[in-house]
N, C-alpha and C positions, 0 to 999 in steps of 0.2 A: 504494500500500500504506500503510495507517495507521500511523502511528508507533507504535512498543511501547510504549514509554514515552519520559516528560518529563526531563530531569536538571533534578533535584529545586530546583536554583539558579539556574533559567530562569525561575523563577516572577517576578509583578511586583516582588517585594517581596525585600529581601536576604536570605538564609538564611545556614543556620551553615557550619560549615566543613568539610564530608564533600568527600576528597579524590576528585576523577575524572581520568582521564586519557583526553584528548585527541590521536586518534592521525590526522594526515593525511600521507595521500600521494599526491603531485603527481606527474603523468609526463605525456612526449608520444610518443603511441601514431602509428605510421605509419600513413598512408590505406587501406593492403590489408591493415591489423591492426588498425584499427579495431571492425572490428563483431564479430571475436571478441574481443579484450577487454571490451566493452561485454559481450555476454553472458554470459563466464564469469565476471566480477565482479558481474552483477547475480544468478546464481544462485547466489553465495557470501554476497553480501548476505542472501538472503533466509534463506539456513542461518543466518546469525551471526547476525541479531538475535533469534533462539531460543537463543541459549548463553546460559546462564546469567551474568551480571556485565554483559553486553549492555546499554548504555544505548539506542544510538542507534548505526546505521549506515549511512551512505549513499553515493551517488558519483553526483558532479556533473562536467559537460561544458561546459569554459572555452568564451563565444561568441564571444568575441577571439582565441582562440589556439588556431587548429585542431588536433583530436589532442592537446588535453591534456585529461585526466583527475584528477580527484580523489577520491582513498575518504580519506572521515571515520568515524572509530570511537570512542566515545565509551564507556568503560569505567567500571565503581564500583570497580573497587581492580587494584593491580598485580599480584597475584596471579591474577585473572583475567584478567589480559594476557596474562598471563605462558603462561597455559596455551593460551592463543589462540594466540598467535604460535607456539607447538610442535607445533599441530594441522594435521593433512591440510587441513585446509579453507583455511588461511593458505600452505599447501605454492602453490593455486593462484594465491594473490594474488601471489607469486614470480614464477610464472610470468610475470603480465600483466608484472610488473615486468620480466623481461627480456625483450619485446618491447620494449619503451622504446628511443626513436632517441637516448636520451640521458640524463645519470645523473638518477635521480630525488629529488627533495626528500621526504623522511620527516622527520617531527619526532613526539616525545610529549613530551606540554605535561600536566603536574598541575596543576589547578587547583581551589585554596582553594577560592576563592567568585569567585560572577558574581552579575550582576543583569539583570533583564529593562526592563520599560519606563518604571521609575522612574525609571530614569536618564535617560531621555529628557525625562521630564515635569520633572526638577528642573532640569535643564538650561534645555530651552527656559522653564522661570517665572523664572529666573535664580538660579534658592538651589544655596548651594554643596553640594557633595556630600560 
């Protein structure tokens, strides 16, 4: 599925300072609860990045560490977090969450500004940043 959109401070070059919030959550999902979780959160997925404030959301599958799961959500203001997280649609992400063989790691991370591959390239030419 194509990405909806970019956060705006992904781009190569540093941008200014519009706050997003950055929401992941780490679990480890048992082997006979696997492949429902996997679906119920990929068809929540695909509702959320149509909500409006929706930057980016996705969920990735640790190759190292069987049964763990990560949903990344990437948000433009905390007001529309805010209303995410009140929503029936998040009701399910609950769910997966208490499947979990064990407590899960959630963090929301606000972040200023990022940069995309400039910082690679001043890096490796050796100029300070």
């Amino acid at each position: 599925m194509p990405e909806k959109q970019r956060l705006p401070s992904m781009a190569d070059e540093d941008q200014g300072t519009d706050i997003h919030i950055h929401v992941t959550i780490r679990m480890h999902i048992a082997a006979k609860k696997r492949q429902e979780a996997r679906l119920i959160l990929g068809s929540m997925i695909e509702q959320t990045t149509l909500e409006e404030g929706c930057v980016s959301c996705r969920l990735y599958q640790d190759v190292l560490a069987k049964g763990v799961f990560m949903l990344e959500e990437i948000w433009a203001s905390d007001q529309v977090l805010q209303r995410h997280l009140r929503s029936e649609k998040f009701r399910t992400v609950l769910l997966v969450i208490e499947m979990a063989t064990e407590a899960p790691e959630i963090r929301f991370d606000k972040v200023l500004q990022s940069t995309g591959i400039s910082t690679i390239q001043k890096a490796r030419s050796g100029l300070h940043m």
